[in-house]
C-alpha positions as CSV (number, residue, x, y, z in Angstrom):
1,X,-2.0,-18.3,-42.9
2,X,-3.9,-20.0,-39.9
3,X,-1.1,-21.4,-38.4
4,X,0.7,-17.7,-39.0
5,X,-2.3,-16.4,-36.9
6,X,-2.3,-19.2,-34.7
7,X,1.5,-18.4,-33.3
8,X,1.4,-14.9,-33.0
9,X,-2.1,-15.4,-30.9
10,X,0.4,-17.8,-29.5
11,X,3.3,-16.0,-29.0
12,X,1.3,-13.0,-28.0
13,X,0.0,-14.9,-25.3
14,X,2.8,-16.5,-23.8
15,X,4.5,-12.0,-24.0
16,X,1.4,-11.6,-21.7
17,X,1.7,-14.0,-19.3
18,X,5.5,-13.8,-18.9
19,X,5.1,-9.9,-18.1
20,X,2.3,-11.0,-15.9
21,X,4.4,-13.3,-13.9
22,X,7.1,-11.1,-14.1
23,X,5.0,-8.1,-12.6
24,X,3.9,-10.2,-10.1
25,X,7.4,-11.7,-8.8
26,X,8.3,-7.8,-8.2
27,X,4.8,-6.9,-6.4
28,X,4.9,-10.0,-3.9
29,X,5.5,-9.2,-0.5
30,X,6.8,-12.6,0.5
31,X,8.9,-15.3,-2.1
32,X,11.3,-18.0,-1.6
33,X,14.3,-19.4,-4.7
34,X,13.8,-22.9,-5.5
35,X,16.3,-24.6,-4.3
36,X,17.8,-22.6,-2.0
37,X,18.7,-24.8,0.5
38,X,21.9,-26.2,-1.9
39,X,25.0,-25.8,0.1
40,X,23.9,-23.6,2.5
41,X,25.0,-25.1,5.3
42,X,28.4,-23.6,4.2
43,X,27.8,-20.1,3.2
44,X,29.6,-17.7,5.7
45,X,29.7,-14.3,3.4
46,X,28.0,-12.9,0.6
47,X,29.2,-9.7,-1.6
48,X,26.6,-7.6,-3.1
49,X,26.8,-6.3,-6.5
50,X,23.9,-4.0,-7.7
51,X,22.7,-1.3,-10.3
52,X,21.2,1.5,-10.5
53,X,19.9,0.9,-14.2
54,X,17.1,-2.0,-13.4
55,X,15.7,-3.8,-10.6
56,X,18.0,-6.4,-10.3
57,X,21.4,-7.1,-7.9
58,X,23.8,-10.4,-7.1
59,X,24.5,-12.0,-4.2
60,X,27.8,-14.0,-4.2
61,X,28.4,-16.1,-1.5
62,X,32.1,-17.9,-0.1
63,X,32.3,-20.0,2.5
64,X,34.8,-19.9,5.5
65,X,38.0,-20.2,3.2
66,X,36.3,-17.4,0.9
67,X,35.7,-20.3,-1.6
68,X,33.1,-18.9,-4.0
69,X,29.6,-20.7,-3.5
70,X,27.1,-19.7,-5.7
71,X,25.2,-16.1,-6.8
72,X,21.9,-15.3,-6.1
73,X,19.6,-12.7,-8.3
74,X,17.6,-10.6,-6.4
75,X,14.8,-8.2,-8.4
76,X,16.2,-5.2,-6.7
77,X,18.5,-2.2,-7.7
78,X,20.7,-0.3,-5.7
79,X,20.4,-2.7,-2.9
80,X,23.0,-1.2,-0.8
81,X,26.3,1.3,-1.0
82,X,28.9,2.4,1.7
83,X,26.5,5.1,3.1
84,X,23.6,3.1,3.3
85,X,24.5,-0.5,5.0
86,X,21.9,-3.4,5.5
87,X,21.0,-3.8,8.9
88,X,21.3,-7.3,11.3
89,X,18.7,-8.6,13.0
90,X,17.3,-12.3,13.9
91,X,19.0,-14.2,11.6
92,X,18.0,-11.9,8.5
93,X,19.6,-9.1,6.7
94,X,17.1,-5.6,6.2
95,X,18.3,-3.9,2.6
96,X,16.2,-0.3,1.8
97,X,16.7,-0.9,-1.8
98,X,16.2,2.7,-4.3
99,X,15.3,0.8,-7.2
100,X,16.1,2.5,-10.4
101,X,16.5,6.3,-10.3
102,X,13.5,8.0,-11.5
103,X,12.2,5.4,-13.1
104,X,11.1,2.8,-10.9
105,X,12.2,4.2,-7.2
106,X,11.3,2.0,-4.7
107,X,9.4,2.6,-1.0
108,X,10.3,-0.4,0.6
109,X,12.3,-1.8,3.5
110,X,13.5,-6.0,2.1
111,X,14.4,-8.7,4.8
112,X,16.4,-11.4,3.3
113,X,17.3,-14.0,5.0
114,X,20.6,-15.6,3.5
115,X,19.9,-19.1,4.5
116,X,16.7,-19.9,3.3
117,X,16.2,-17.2,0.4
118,X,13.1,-15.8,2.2
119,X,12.4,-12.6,1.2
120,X,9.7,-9.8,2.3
121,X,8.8,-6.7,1.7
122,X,7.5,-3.9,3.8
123,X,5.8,-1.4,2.3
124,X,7.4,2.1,3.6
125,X,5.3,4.1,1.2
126,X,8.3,6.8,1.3
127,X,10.9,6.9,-1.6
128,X,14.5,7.9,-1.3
129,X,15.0,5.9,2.1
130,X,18.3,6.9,3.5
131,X,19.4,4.6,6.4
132,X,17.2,1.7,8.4
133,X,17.5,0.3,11.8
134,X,15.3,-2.6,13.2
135,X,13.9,-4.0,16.4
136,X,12.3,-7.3,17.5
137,X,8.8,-5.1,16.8
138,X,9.6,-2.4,13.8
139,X,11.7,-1.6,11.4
140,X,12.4,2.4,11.6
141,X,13.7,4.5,8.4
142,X,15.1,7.8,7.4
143,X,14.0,9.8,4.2
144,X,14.2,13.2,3.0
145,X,10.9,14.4,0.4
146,X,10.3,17.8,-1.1
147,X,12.1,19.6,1.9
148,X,10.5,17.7,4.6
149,X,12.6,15.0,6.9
150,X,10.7,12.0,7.7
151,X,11.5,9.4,10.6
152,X,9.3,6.1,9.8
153,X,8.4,3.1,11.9
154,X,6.5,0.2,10.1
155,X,5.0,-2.0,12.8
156,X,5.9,-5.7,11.9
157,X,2.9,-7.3,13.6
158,X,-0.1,-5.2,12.1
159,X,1.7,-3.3,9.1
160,X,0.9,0.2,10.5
161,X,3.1,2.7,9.8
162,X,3.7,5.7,11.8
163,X,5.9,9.1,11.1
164,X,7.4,12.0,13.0
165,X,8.5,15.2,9.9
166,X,9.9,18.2,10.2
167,X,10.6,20.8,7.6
168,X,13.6,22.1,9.7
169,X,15.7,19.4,11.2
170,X,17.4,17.3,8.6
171,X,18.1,13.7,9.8
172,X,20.8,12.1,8.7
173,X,20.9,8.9,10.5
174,X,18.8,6.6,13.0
175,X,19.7,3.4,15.4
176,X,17.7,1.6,18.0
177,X,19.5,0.5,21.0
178,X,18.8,-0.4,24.5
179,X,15.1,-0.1,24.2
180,X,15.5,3.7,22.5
181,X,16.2,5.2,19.0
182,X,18.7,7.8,18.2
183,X,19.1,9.8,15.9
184,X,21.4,12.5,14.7
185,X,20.3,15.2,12.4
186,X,20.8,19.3,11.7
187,X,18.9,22.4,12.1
188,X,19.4,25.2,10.0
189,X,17.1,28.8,10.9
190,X,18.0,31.4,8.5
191,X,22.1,31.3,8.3
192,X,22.7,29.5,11.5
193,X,23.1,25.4,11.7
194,X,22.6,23.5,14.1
195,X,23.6,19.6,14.5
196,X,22.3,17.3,17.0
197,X,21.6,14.3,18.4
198,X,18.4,13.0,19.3
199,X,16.8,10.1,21.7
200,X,13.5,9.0,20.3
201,X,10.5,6.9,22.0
202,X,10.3,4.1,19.5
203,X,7.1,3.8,20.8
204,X,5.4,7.3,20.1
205,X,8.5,8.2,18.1
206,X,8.4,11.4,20.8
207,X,11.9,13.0,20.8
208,X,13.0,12.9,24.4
209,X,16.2,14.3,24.8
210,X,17.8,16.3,22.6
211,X,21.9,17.0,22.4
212,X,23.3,20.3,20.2
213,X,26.6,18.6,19.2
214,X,27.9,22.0,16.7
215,X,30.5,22.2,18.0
216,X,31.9,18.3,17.6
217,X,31.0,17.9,13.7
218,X,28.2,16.4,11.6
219,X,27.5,13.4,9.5
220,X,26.8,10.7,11.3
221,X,25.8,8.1,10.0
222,X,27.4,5.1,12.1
223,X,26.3,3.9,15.4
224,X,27.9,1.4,17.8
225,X,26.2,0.2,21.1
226,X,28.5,-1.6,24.1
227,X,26.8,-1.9,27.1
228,X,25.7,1.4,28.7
229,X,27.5,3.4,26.1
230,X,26.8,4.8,22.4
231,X,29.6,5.4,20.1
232,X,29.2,7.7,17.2
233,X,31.6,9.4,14.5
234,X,31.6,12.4,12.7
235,X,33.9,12.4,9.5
236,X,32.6,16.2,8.8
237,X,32.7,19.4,10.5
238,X,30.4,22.5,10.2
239,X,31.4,23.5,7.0
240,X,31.8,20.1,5.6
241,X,35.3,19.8,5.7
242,X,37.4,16.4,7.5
243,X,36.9,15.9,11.1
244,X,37.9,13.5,13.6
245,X,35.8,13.1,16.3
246,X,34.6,9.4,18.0
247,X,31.8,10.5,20.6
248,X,30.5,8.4,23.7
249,X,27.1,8.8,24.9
250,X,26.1,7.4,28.3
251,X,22.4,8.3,27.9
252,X,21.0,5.7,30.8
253,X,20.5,8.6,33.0
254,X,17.5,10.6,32.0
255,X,18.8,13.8,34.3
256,X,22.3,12.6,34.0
257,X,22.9,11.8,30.3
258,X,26.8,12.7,29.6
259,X,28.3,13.4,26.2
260,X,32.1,12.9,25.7
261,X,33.9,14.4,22.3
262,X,37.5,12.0,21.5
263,X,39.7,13.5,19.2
264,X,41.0,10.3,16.9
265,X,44.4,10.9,15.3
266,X,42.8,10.3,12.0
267,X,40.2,12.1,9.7
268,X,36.9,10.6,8.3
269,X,35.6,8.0,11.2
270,X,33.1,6.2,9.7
271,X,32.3,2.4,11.0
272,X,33.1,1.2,14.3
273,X,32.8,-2.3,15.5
274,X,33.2,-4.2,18.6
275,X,36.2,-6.4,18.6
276,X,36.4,-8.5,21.6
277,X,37.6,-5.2,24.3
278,X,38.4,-2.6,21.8
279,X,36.8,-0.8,19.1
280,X,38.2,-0.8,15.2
281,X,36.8,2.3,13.7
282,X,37.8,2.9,10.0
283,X,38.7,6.1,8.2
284,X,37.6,6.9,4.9
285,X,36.4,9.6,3.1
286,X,33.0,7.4,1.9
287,X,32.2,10.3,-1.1
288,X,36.0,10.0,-2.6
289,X,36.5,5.8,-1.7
290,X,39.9,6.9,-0.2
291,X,41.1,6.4,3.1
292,X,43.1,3.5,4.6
293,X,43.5,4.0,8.4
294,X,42.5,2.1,11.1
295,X,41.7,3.2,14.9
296,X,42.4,0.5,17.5
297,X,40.3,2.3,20.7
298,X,41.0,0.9,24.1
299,X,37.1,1.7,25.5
300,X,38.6,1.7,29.1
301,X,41.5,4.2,28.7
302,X,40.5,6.1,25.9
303,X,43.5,5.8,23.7
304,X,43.5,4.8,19.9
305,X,46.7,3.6,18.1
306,X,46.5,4.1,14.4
307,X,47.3,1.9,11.7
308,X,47.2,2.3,8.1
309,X,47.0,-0.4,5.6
310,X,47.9,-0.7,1.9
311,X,44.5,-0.7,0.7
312,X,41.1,1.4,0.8
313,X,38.6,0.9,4.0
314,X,35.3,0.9,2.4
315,X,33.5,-1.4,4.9
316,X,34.4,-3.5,8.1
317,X,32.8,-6.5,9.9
318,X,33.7,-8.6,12.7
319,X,33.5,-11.8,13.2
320,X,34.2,-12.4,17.0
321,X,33.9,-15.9,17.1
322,X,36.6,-17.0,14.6
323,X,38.1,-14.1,15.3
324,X,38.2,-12.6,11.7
325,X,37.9,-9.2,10.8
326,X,37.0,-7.9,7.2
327,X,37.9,-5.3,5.6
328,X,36.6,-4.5,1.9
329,X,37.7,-2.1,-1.0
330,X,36.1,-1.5,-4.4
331,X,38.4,-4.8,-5.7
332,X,39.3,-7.0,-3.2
333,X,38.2,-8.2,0.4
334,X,40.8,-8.7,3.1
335,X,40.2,-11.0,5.9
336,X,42.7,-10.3,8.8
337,X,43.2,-11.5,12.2
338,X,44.7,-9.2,15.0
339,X,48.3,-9.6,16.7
340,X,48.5,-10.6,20.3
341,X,49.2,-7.1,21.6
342,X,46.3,-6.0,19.9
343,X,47.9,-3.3,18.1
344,X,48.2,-4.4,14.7
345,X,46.2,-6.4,12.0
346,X,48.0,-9.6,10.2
347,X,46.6,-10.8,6.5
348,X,45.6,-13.5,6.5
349,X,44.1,-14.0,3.0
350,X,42.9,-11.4,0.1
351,X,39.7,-12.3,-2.5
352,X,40.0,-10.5,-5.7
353,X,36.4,-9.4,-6.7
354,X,35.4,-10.0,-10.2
355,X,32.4,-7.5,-11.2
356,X,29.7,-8.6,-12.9
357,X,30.1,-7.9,-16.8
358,X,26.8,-7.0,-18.3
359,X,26.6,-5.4,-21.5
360,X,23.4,-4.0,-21.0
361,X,23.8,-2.5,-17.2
362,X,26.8,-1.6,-14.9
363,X,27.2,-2.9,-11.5
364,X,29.0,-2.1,-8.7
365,X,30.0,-3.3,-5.4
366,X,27.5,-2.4,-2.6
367,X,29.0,-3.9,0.2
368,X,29.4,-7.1,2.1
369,X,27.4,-8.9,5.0
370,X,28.5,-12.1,7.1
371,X,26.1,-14.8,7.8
372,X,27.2,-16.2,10.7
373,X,26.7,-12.5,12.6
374,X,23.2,-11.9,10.9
């Protein structure tokens, strides 16, 4: 009977202190893997699989010749999706991971960087964070809570965070560029709507400049920066049906800001990336998973030539200095290069992606980051 009582007192114990440690892995702000540094010197790109069911997601990492590396667990659930993209910056990757669904939502902004394992945490205090952006000083989100629209900016060097809210203007999207934020969003006042585009003081987080872009469409949620211009898409229009429209923001003049509307030969613009002197922009409808067109945009004429592939475009990145682009769908990652006239995209290889098999939770793919352009 004593040693009965002895290991359950035992057993008991060692419950506790596993929960404990457990409890306390998830509450740090700051943590490293052990042994992290194993092989890194060869990882190149990682795909995320995540779940919506616990706090946990998988980081598989390839090397160059998309030879599979290793996996990494990280205590976070949905880490990422289509919609809501990590963000670059400094050599680390910025996740807004949701947690699990009203159970155990998170409020926090993670920067992970894929070389080192280093993780932190910054403590939004906001759940249901929508998109994030970052700078060398603050990281800026988007959220939506009980009606109200919140733009947040978490100071890196003292933790303070500050907010700008608005029960009327919905924002979708923000991006920091050039030493401003934008930000697109819509109004509605009794049946009317509204959609704009905003340029924020990261600083005060005072709009400065407002844009009513109706008339163009709404949705968007993908930003590119080149120089003196700002590229935007929006796949919807005012009723929420497919639209086409790429537009170009010069906003360097404060009196003199111009807005340009390009109509794309294609529905659903979503990403667009910088490839050498063009622009790739996919096509996709991000809410179905369907779409498999490509825009090639020459930046200095203004013309697109589209190409459609045989698969989804879920997600795109670039890879400028080897000259690879990537192209993910729910199964499979594609990793092309493009012809010499620049009109076209050649396979080069394809990566089936196995999902995770648990029996307990299901995963699915939340996207894909490159090291080398973190």
């Amino acid at each position: 009977m004593k040693k009965q009582y002895f290991f359950s007192l035992l057993l008991a114990a060692t419950v506790l202190i596993s929960v404990c440690i457990c409890k306390n892995v998830l509450k740090k702000s700051t943590y490293q893997k052990e042994n992290n540094n194993l092989g890194n010197s060869n990882l190149y790109l990682a795909i995320i699989q995540t779940t919506q069911e616990e706090n946990q997601s998988i980081l598989n990492f390839y090397d160059r010749n998309l030879n599979f590396i290793k996996s990494e667990n990280l205590p976070y659930g949905t880490l990422s999706d289509y919609l809501t993209l990590p963000a670059f910056h400094q050599n680390s990757i910025y996740f807004i991971p949701g947690g699990v669904p009203l159970q155990k939502e998170l409020e926090l902004a993670l920067r992970y960087n894929p070389l080192t394992g280093f993780c932190k945490e910054y403590d939004i205090g906001m759940p249901g964070l929508l998109q994030i952006s970052v700078s060398d000083n603050a990281i800026f989100t988007v959220n939506e809570l009980n009606f109200t629209s919140y733009i947040s900016k978490y100071k890196k060097n003292n933790q303070k965070i500050s907010r700008i809210s608005s029960d009327k203007i919905s924002y979708d999207t923000v991006y920091y560029y050039n030493g401003f934020l934008y930000a697109t969003g819509k109004e509605q006042a009794e049946d009317i709507i509204r959609n704009y585009i905003f340029q924020i003081d990261p600083n005060s987080l005072k709009i400065l400049w407002k844009k009513d872009i109706t008339k163009y469409g709404q949705g968007g949620f993908f930003f590119c920066g080149v120089g003196d211009k700002l590229y935007f898409t929006l796949p919807y229009d005012l009723n929420e049906q497919e639209n086409n429209s790429l537009m170009i923001l010069s906003p360097n003049s404060q009196k003199k800001k111009s807005l340009k509307e390009i109509a794309l030969l294609e529905a659903f613009p979503q990403q667009i990336k910088k490839f050498e002197d063009i622009l790739l922009i996919s096509h996709c409808d991000l809410i179905e998973g369907k779409g498999n067109s490509l825009s090639i945009f020459n930046p200095n004429t203004e013309k697109s030539k589209l190409i459609s592939l045989s698969h989804n475009i879920l997600q795109i990145e670039v890879d400028e200095v080897s000259k690879f682009i990537y192209i993910l769908e729910n199964e499979a990652l594609y990793q092309y290069i493009l012809n010499d006239k620049k009109d076209n995209l050649i396979l080069q290889k394809k990566l089936d992606i196995q999902k995770t098999k648990d029996s307990h939770v299901y995963y699915y793919n939340g996207g894909f980051f490159l090291i080398s352009n973190s």
